[in-house]
C-alpha positions, 0 to 999 in steps of 0.5 A: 484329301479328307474324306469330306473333301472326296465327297465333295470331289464326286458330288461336282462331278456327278452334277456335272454328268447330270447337266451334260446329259440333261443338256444334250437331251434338251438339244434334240429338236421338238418336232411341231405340227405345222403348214404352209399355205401356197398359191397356185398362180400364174403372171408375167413378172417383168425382165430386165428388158422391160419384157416379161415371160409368161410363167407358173409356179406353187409358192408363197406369193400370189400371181396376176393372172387368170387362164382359161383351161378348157378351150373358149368356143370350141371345147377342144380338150372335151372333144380329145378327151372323149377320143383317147381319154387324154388330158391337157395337165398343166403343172404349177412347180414349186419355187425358190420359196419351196427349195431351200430346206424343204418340207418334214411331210406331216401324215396325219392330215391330207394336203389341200387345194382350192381351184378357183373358177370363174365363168362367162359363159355356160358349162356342163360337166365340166371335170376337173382332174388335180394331182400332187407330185413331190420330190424327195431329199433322196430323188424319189417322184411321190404321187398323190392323185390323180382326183377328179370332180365334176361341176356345172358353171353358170355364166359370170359365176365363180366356183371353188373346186377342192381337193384332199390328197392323203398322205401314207403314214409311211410318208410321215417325216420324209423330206421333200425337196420339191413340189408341183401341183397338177390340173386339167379341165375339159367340158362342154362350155361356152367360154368357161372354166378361167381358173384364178391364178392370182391369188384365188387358188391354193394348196395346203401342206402340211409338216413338221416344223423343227423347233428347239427343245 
């Protein structure tokens, strides 16, 4: 082989290692800032016995249903509040829509959720108490929260109820398996404090979205 050709021989064989790293470096996956916009809902979706079962869920489609969380006339969740500080927490698990790859949780932005209320009669001090539980890959519980707000409803009124839950930087990339979101209410109301579970409350996660290089 002359020397030419030789040349020749390592010069392919150079371009050669230079696309096979090039290529591999491109393979990594770009990481994008991204985030989801759930709903926090409640309905009664049909069986197949032409029934339903009443159930709530965190999830990409909105529900068909409003409840009322602090008890009609009687304010029973203000009063039990007052005697031991307890809560009446109703949970809102994520769905099917949630589980199948989970979520790169993103730190540099909070999650956050809207409760929406609505009103037919009066209310004060109504306080509104949200908290965010996720589950990682590894089956650790994260809590962020509990927050809490107080508002005054008037009747036939609607209000939106925020929240900002920070992430720990720490918690920037983990995986989540799981969320659920948490609320409770209790004030002095006559006939107050119907949270809209039909598309009017909401929570906003962010993450990581992968993409190819």
């Amino acid at each position: 082989m002359t020397r030419n050709a030789k040349l020749a021989v390592i010069a392919v064989a150079l371009g050669t290692l230079t696309l096979g790293s090039t290529t591999a470096a491109s393979a990594e996956p770009v990481l994008v800032a991204s985030s989801e916009n759930l709903y926090i809902s409640a309905g009664c979706p049909p069986d197949a016995t032409g029934t339903c079962t009443s159930t709530r869920w965190l999830g990409k489609n909105p529900g068909d249903a409003n409840s009322n969380f602090i008890t009609s006339i009687t304010p029973v969740d203000e009063v039990l509040y007052r005697v031991d500080g307890s809560l009446n927490w109703r949970d809102y698990a994520g769905d099917e829509t949630l589980r199948a790859d989970g979520y790169l949780l993103r730190a540099d932005a909070p999650i956050t959720a809207t409760v929406g209320l609505s009103s037919e009669g009066p209310a004060v001090n109504n306080t509104v108490h949200a908290r965010v539980e996720a589950l990682t890959s590894t089956n650790q519980t994260i809590t962020f929260g509990p927050l809490e707000q107080t508002v005054t409803m008037l009747p036939l009124a609607t209000t939106d109820v925020n929240f900002s839950f920070d992430i720990p930087d720490d918690l920037d990339g983990e995986l989540i398996r799981s969320l659920t979101f948490y609320v409770a209410m209790h004030g002095v109301n006559v006939q107050a404090g119907y949270i809209d579970q039909s598309g009017g409350s909401t929570l906003e996660l962010p993450y990581w979205r992968e993409m190819e290089a």
